[in-house]
C-alpha positions in Angstrom: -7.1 -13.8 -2.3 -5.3 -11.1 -0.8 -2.6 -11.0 -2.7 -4.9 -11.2 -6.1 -6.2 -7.7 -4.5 -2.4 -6.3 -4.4 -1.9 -7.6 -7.9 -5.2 -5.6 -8.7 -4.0 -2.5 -6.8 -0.9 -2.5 -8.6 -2.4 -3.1 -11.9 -4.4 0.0 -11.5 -1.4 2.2 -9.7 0.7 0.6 -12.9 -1.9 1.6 -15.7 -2.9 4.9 -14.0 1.0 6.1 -14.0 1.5 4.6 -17.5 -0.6 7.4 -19.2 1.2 10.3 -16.9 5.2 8.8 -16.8 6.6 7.7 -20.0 9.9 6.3 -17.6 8.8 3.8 -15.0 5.2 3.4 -13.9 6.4 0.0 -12.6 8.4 1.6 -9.7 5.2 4.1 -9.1 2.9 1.4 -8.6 5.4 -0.3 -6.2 5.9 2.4 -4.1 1.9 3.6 -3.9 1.0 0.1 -3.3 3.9 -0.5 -0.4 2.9 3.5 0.8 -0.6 2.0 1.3 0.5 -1.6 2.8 2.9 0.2 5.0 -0.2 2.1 5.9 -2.1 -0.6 7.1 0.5 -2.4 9.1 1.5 0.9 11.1 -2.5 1.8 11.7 -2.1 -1.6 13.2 1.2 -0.3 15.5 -0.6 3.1 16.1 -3.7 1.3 17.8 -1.3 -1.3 19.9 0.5 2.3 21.0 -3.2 4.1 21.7 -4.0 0.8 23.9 -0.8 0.7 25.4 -0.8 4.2 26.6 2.6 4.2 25.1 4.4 6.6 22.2 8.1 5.3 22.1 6.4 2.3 19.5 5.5 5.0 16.8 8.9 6.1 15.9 9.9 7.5 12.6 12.8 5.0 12.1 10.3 1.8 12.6 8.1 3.4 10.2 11.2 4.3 7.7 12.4 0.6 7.7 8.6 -1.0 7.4 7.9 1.2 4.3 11.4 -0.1 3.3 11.2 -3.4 3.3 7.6 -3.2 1.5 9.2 -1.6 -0.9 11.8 -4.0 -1.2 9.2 -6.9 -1.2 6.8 -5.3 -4.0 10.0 -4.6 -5.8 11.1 -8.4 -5.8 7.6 -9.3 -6.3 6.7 -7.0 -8.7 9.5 -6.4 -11.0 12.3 -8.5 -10.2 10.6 -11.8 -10.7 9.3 -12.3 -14.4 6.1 -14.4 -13.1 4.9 -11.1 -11.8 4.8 -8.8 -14.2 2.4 -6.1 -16.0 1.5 -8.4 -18.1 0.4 -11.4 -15.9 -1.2 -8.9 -14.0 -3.5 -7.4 -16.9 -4.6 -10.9 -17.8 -5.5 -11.5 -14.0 -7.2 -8.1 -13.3 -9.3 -8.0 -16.8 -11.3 -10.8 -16.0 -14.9 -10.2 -14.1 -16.6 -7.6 -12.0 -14.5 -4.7 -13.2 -16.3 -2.3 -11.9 -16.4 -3.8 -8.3 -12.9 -4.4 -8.2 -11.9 -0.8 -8.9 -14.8 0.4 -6.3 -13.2 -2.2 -3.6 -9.5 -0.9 -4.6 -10.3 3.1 -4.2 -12.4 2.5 -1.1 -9.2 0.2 0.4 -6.5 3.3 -0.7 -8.6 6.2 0.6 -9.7 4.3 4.3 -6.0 3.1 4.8 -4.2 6.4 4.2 -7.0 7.9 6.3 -7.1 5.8 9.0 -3.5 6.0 9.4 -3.1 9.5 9.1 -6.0 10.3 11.3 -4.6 7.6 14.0 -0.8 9.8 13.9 -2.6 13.1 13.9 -4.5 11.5 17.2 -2.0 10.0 18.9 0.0 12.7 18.5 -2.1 15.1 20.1 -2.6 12.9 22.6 -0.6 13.7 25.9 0.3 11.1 28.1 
């Protein structure tokens, strides 16, 4: 189910870009949608370090490679494999409760990035 609601995400990401960037919306959607999965998995590591009482977990190289290797995973996913493609993606995404979908998708982008940007901005701050 989750991964229907990535497929959605990217859909959207894919059909917003396609109106703005004539050259590769895929590769847009792939890197908003890893940007926002990288999000939640480092909001995850940014609590475990506000619990911990320790900083040395939140370093800009763990969060370089995560976004990487999300990036490389929506890529295969995404684009690489044929199975996965805009195309098989619109047929999945047009199919019922539209409306909820999209409300469900914006909510999910605008809480992770905030979250996880309100978690850095507090734990850096935070002296130990």
């Amino acid at each position: 189910m989750l991964t229907r609601f990535f497929d959605y995400i990217f859909y959207l990401t894919y059909k917003g870009y396609s109106k703005a960037i004539d050259n590769g919306p895929e590769m847009a959607a792939v890197v908003v949608l890893s940007c926002v999965q990288s999000f939640n998995l480092l909001s995850g590591v940014l609590i475990f370090c506000l619990i911990s009482h320790d900083k040395s977990l939140a370093s800009k190289f763990l969060m370089g490679v995560v976004y990487v290797i999300f990036i490389v995973a929506n890529y295969v996913r995404y684009i690489y494999k044929e199975n996965r493609n805009y195309k098989v993606t619109n047929e999945k995404a047009t199919e019922s409760n539209k409306r909820l979908k999209v409300f469900f998708a914006v909510i999910y982008l605008i809480s992770s990035t905030v979250l996880f940007f309100g978690l850095a901005i507090y734990l850096g701050n935070k002296k130990y």
